[in-house]
KOLFI-123466 format. One record per atom (N, C-alpha, C): residue number from 0; atom name; x, z, y. Coordinates in Angstrom, 3 decimals. Atoms other than C-alpha are relative to their C-alpha. Layout:
REM residues N
<rec i="NUM" at="CA" east="X" up="Z" north="Y"/>
...
***
This chain:
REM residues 80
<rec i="0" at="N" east="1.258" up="-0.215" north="-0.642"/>
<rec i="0" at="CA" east="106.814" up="81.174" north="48.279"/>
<rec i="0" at="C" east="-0.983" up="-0.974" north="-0.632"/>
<rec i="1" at="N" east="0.891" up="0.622" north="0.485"/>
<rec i="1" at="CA" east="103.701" up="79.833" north="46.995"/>
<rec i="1" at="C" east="-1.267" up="0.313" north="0.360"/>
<rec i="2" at="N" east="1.060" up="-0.681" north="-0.526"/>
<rec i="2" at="CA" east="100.050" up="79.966" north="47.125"/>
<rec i="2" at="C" east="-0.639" up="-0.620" north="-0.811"/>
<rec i="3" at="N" east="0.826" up="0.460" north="1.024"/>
<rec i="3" at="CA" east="97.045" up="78.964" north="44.920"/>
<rec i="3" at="C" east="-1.328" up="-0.446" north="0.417"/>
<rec i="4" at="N" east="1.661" up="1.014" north="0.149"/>
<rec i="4" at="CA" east="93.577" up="76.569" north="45.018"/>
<rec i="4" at="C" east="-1.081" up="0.339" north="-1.101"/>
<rec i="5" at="N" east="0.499" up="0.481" north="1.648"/>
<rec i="5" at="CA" east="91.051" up="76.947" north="42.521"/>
<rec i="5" at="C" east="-1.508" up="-0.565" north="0.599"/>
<rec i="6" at="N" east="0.749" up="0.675" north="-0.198"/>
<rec i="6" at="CA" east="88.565" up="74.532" north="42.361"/>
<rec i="6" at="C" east="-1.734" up="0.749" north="0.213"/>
<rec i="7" at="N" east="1.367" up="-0.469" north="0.271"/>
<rec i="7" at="CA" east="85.474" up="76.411" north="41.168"/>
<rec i="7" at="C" east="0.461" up="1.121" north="-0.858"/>
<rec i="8" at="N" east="-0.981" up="-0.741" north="1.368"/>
<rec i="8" at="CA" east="86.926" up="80.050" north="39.714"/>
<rec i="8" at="C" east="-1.660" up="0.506" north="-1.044"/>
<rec i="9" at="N" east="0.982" up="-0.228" north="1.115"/>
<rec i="9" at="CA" east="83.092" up="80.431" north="37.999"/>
<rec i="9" at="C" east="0.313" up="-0.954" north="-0.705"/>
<rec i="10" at="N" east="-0.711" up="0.752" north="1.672"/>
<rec i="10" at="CA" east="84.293" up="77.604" north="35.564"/>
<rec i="10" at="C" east="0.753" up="0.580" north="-0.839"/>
<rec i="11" at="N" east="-1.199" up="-0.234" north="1.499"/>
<rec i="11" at="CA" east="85.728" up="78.587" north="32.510"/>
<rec i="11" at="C" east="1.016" up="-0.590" north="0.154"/>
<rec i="12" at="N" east="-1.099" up="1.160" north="0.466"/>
<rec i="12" at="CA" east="88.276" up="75.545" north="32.441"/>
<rec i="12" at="C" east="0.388" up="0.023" north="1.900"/>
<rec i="13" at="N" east="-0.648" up="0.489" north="-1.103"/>
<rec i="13" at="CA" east="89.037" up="75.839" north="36.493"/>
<rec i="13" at="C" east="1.203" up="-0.497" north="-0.142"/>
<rec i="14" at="N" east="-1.137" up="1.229" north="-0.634"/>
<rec i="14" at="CA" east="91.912" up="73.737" north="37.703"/>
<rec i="14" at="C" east="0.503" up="0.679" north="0.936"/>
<rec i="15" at="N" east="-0.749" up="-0.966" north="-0.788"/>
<rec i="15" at="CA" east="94.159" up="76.070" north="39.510"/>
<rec i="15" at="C" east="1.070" up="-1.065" north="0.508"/>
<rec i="16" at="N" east="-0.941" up="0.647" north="-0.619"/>
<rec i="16" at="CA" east="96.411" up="74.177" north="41.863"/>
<rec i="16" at="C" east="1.248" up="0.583" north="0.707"/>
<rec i="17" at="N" east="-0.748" up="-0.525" north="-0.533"/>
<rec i="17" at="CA" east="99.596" up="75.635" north="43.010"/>
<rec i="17" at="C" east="0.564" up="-0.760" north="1.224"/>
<rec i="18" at="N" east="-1.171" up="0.528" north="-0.491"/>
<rec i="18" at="CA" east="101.937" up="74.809" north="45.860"/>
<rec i="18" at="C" east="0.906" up="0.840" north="0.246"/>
<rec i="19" at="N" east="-0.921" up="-0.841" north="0.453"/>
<rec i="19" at="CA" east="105.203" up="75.918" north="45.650"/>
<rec i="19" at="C" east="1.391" up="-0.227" north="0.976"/>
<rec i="20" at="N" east="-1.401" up="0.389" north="-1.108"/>
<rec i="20" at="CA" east="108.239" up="76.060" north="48.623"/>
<rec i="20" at="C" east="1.002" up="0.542" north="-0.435"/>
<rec i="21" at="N" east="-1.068" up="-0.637" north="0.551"/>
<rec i="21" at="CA" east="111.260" up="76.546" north="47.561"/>
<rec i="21" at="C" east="1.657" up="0.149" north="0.923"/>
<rec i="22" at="N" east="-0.951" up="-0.411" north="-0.524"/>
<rec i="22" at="CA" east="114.885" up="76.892" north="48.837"/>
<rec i="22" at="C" east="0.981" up="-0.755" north="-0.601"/>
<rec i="23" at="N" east="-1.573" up="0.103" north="1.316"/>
<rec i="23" at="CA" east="117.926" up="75.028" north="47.327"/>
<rec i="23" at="C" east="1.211" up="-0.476" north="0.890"/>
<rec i="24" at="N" east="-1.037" up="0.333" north="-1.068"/>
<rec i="24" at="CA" east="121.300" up="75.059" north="49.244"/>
<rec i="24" at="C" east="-0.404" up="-0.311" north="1.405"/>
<rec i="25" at="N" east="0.012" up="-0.087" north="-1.798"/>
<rec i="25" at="CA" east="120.088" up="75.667" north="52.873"/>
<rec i="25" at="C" east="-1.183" up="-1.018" north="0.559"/>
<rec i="26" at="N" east="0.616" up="0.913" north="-0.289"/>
<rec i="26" at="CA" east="117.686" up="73.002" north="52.117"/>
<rec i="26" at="C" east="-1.375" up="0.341" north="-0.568"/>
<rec i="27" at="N" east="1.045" up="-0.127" north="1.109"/>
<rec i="27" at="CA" east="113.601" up="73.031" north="51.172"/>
<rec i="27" at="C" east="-0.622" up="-0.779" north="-0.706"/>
<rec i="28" at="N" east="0.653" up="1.061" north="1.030"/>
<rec i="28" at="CA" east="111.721" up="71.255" north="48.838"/>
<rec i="28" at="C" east="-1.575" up="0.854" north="-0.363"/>
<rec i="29" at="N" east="1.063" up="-0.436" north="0.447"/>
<rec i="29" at="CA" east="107.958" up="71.660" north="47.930"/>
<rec i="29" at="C" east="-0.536" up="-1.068" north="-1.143"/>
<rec i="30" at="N" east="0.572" up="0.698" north="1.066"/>
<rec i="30" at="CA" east="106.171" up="70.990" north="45.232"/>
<rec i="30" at="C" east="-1.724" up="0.691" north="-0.523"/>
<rec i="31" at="N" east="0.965" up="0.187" north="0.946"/>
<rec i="31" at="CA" east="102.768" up="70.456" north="43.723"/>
<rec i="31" at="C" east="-0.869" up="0.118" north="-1.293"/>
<rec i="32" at="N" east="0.523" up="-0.192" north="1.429"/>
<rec i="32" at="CA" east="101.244" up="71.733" north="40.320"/>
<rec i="32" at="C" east="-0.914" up="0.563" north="-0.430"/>
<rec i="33" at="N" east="1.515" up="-0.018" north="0.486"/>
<rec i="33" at="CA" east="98.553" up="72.189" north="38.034"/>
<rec i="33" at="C" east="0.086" up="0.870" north="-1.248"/>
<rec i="34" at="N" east="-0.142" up="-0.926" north="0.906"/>
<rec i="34" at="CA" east="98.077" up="75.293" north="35.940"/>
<rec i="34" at="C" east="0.911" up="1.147" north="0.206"/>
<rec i="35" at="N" east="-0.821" up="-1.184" north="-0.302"/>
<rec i="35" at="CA" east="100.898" up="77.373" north="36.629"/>
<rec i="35" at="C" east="0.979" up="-0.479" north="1.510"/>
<rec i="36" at="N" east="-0.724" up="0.517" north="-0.913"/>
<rec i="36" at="CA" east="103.359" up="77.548" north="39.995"/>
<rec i="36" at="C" east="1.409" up="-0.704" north="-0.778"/>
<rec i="37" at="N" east="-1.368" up="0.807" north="0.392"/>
<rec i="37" at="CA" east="106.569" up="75.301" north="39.852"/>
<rec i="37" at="C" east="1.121" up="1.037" north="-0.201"/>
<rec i="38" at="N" east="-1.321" up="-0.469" north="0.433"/>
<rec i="38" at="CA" east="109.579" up="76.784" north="38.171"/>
<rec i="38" at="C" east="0.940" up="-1.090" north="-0.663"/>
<rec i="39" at="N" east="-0.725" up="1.431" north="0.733"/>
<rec i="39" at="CA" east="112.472" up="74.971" north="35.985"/>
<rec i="39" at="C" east="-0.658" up="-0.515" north="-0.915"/>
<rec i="40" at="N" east="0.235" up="0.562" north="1.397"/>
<rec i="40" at="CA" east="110.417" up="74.701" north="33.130"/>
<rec i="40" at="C" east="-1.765" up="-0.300" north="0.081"/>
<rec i="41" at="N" east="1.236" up="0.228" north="0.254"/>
<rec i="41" at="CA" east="106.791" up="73.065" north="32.590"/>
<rec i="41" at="C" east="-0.394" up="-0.951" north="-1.418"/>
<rec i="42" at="N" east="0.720" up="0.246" north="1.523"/>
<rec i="42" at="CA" east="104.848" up="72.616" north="29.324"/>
<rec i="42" at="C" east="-1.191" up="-0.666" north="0.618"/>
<rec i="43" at="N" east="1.664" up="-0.178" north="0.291"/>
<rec i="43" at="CA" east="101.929" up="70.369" north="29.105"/>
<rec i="43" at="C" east="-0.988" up="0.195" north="-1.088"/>
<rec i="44" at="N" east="0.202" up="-0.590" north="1.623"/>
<rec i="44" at="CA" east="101.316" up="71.611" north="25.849"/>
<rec i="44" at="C" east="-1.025" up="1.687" north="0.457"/>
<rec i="45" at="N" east="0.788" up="-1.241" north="-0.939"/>
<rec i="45" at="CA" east="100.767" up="74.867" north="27.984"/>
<rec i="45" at="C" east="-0.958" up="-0.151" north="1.334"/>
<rec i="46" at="N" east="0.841" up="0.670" north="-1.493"/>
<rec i="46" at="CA" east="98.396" up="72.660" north="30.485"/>
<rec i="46" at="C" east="0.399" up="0.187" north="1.433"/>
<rec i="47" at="N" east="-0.876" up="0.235" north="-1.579"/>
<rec i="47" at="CA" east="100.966" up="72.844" north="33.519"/>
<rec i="47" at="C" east="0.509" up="-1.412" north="-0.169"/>
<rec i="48" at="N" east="-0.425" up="1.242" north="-0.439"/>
<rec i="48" at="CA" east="101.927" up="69.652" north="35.280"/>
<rec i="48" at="C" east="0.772" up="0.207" north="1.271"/>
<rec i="49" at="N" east="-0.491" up="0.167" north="-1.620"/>
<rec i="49" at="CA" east="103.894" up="68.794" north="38.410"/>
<rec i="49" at="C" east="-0.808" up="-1.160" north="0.092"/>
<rec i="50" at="N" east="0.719" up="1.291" north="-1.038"/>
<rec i="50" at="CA" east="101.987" up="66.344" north="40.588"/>
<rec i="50" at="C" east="0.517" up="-0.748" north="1.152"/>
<rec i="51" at="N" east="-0.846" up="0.535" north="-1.629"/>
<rec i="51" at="CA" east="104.433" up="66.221" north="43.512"/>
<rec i="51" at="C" east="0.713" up="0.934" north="0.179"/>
<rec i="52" at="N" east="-1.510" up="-0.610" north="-0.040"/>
<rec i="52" at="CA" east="107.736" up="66.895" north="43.660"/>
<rec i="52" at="C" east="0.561" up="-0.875" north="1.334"/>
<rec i="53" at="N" east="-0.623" up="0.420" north="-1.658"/>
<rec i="53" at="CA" east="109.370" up="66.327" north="47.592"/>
<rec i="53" at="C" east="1.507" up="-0.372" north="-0.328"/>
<rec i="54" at="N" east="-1.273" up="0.273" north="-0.137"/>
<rec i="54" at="CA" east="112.465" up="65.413" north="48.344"/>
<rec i="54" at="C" east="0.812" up="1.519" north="0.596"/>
<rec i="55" at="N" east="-0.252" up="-0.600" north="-0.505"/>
<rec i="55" at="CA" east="114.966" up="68.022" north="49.682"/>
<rec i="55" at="C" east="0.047" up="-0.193" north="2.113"/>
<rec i="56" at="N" east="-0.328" up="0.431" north="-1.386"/>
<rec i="56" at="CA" east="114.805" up="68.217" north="53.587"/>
<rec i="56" at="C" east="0.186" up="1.870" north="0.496"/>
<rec i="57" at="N" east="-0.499" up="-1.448" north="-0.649"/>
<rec i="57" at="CA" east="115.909" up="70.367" north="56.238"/>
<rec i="57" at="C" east="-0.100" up="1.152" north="0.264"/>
<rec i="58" at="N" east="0.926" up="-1.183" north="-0.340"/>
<rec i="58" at="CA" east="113.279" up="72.758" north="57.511"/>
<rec i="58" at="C" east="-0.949" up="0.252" north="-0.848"/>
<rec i="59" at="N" east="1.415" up="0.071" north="0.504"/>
<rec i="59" at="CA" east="110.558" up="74.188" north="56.376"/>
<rec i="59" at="C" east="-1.095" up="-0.518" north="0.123"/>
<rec i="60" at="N" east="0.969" up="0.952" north="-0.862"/>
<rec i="60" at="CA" east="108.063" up="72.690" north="58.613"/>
<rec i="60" at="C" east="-0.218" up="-1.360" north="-0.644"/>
<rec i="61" at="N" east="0.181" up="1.417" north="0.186"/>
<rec i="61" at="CA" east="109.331" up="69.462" north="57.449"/>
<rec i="61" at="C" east="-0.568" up="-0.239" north="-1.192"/>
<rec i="62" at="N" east="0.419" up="-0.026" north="1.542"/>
<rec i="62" at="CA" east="108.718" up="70.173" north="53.894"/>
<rec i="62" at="C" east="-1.165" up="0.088" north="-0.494"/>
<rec i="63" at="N" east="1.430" up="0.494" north="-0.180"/>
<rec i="63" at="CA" east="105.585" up="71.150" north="54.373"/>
<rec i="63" at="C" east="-0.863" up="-0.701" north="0.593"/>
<rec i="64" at="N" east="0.372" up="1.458" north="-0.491"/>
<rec i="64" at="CA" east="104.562" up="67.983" north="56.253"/>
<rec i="64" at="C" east="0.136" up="-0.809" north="-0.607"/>
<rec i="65" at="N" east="-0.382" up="1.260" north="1.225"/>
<rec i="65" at="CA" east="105.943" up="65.811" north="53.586"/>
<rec i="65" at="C" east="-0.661" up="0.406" north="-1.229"/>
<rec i="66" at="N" east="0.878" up="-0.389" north="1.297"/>
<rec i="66" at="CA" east="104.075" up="67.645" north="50.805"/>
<rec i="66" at="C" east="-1.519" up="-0.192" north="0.160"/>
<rec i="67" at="N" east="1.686" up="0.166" north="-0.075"/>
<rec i="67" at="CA" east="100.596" up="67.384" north="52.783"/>
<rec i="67" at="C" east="-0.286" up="-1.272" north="-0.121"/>
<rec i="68" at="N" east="0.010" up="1.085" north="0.198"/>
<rec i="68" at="CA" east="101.441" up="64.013" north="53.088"/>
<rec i="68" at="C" east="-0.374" up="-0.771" north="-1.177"/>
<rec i="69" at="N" east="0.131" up="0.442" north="1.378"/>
<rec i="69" at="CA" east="101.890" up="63.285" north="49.644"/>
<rec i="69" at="C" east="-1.139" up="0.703" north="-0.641"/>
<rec i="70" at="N" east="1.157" up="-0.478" north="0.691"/>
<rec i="70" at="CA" east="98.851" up="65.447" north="48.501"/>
<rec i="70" at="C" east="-1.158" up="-0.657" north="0.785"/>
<rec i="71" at="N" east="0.726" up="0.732" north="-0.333"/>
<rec i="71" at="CA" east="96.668" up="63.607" north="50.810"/>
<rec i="71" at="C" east="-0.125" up="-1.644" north="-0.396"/>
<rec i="72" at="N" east="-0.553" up="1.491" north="0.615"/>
<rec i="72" at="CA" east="97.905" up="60.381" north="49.362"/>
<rec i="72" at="C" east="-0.179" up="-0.008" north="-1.480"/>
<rec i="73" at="N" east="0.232" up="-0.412" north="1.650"/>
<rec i="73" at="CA" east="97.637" up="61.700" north="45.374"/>
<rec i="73" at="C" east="-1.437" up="-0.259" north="0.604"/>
<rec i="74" at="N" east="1.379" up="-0.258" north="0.050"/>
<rec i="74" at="CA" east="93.985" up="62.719" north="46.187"/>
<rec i="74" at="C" east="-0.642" up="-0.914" north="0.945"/>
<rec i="75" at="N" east="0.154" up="1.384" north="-0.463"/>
<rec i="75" at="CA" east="93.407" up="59.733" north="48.336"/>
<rec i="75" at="C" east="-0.835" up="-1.349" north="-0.996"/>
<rec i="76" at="N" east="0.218" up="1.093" north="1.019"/>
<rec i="76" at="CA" east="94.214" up="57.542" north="45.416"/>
<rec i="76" at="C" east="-0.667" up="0.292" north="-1.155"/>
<rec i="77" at="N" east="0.616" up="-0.332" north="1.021"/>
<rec i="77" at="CA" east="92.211" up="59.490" north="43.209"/>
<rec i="77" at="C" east="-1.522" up="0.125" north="0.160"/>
<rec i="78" at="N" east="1.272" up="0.022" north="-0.167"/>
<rec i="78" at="CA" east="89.388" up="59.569" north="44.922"/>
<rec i="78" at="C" east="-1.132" up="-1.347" north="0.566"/>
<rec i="79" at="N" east="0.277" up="1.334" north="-0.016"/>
<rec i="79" at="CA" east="89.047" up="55.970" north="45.147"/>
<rec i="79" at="C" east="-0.275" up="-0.973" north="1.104"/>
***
């Protein structure tokens, strides 16, 4: 499951932000990225990044509570 951000899509160069929930052994994990959604493989050659990668936890709920967390905390510290 996933879903997508884009900053400004009249820019040429937008900044497409993914987030990305995933599933692994009964457990979820979310994650964070820039350019394309999270899979096994990211190029930044092909301008994808991960930004935030979770830990595995139990629920879903939780996963996505620990990912807003950490994206409020990235963009926090980025915004000075």
């Amino acid at each position: 499951m996933w879903g997508q951000f884009v900053l400004d899509p009249e820019e040429f160069i937008a900044s497409r932000f993914f987030i990305t929930l995933y599933i692994y052994q009964e457990r979820w994990h979310g994650s964070l990225t820039i350019g394309q959604y999270a899979y096994l493989r990211s190029s930044t050659e092909e301008g994808d990044s991960y930004l935030i990668n979770t830990e595995l936890r139990d629920s879903l709920e939780t996963a996505i509570a620990v990912l807003k967390m950490e994206i409020v905390k990235l963009f926090t510290a980025l915004s000075g």
